[in-house]
N, C-alpha and C positions, 0 to 999 in steps of 0.2 A: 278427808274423804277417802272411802276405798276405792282403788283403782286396781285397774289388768294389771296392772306391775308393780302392785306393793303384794308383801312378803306375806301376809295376811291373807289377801286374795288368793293368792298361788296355794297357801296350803288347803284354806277352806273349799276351795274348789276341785281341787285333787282328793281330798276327801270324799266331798259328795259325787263327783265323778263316779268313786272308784263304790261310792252306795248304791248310787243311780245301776249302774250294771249290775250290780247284787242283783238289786231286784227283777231287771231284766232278766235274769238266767232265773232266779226262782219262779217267775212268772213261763218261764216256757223258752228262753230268748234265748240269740248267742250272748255269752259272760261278758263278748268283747263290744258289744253294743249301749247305748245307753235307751231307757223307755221312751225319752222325747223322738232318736231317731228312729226308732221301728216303731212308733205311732205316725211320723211324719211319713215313714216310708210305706207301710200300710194303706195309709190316707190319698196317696200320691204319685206312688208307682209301681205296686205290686199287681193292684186288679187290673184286666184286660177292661176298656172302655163299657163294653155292654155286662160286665159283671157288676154286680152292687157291691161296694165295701162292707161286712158286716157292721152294724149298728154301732156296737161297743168300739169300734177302732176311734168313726168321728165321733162319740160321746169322750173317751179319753182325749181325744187333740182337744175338742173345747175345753174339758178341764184343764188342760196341764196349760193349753195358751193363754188361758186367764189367768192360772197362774203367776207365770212368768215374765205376764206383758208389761210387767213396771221394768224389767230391766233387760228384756228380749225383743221388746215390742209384740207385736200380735200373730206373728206365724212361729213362734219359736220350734213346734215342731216338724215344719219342713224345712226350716234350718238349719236344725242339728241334724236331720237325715243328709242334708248337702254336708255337713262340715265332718260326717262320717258314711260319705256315699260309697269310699271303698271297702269298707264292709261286707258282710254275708249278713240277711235280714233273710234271707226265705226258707224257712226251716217248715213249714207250712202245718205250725204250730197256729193256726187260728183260729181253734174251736171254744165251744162257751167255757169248756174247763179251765182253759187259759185267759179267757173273761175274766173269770172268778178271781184265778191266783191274782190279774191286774190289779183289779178292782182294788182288793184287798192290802194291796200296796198304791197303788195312785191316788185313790180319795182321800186317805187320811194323811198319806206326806204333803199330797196337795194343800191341804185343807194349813198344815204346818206350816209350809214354805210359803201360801200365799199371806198370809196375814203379818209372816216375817219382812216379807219385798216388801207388801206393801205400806208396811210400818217406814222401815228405811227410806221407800221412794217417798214418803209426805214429810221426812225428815230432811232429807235432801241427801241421803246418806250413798243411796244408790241411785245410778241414773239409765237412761235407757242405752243401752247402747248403738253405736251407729256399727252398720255391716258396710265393710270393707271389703264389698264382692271383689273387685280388682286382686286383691293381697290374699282374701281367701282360696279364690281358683289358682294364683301364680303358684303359693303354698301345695296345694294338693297336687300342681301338675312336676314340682319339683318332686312331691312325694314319690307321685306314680313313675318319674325318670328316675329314683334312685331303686325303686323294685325292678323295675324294667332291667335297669342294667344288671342288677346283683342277680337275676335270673338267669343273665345273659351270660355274665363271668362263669357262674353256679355251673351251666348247660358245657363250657368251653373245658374248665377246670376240671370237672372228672370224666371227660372224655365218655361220654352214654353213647351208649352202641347201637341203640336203639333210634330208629331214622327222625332225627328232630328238624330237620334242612328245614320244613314248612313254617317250623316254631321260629327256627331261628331267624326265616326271614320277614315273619311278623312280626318278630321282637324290635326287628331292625325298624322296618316301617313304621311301627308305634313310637320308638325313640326320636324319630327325625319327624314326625308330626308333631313329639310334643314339643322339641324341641323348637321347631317352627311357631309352635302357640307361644310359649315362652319369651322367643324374639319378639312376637309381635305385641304381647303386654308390656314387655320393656320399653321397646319403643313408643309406646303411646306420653 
């Protein structure tokens, strides 16, 4: 069986990662995002409550979560918008020409990648995965304290002349809340 930590897994997936964002950036996107998460993030937290998400954003989420639901389960794209929330998604690339470019890459890798899963999942090849929200957010808040700090050295190390007092003391503040989040995942 293929698994998250065979050797196999780890290339085919950095692969298609690193396609997934091709098409992102050809579609209108930043290069460093993938389509699941700026469809998840589109769908989820970009529009103010009384705006309407354009049409094509949830027509792309239901495709691409049928997709992927043999081995994502059924929200895959406000998923991958969490698993890549510190990101930049609002480039306010989201007119129909950007539709188009989608379209034009999502239906037919869709169309690809789904009949592939779903071949593997009736094989028993691939299976759904379970989300390990605990280990996801502990991950991402490790992330966020090592930018946090390296901004923080960054700001210290060349000496900027320019008044950062206010930065530097929300830098601080954000360090010792995550770090407080941190403790208290641990200790659970």
């Amino acid at each position: 069986m293929i698994t998250k930590k065979s050797k196999i897994w780890k290339y085919f997936s950095r692969l298609f990662l690193s396609i997934d964002q091709l098409g992102n950036a050809i579609a209108g996107g930043d290069p460093d995002n993938t389509i699941s998460a700026r469809v998840g993030y589109y769908n989820h937290h970009y529009f103010p409550e009384n705006e309407k998400v354009p049409w094509y954003w949830s027509v792309f989420e239901k495709i691409i979560n049928v997709t992927f639901c043999p081995a994502d389960g059924p929200n895959h794209c406000h998923e991958a918008y969490h698993n890549d929330a510190g990101e930049i998604f609002d480039n306010r690339l989201t007119n129909i020409l950007v539709a188009i470019a989608a379209t034009i890459i999502i239906i037919p890798s869709c169309i690809v990648i789904a009949f592939i899963l779903y071949l593997l999942s009736a094989l028993g090849i691939v299976k759904r995965k379970t989300i390990e929200r605990d280990k996801n957010l502990e991950k991402r808040l490790n992330s966020c304290s090592l930018v946090l700090i390296s901004t923080f050295q960054e700001i210290n190390e060349h000496g900027l002349d320019f008044n950062l007092e206010n930065s530097k003391k929300q830098l601080k503040i954000l360090l010792e809340k995550a770090d407080k989040i941190k403790q208290a995942i641990n200790s659970k």
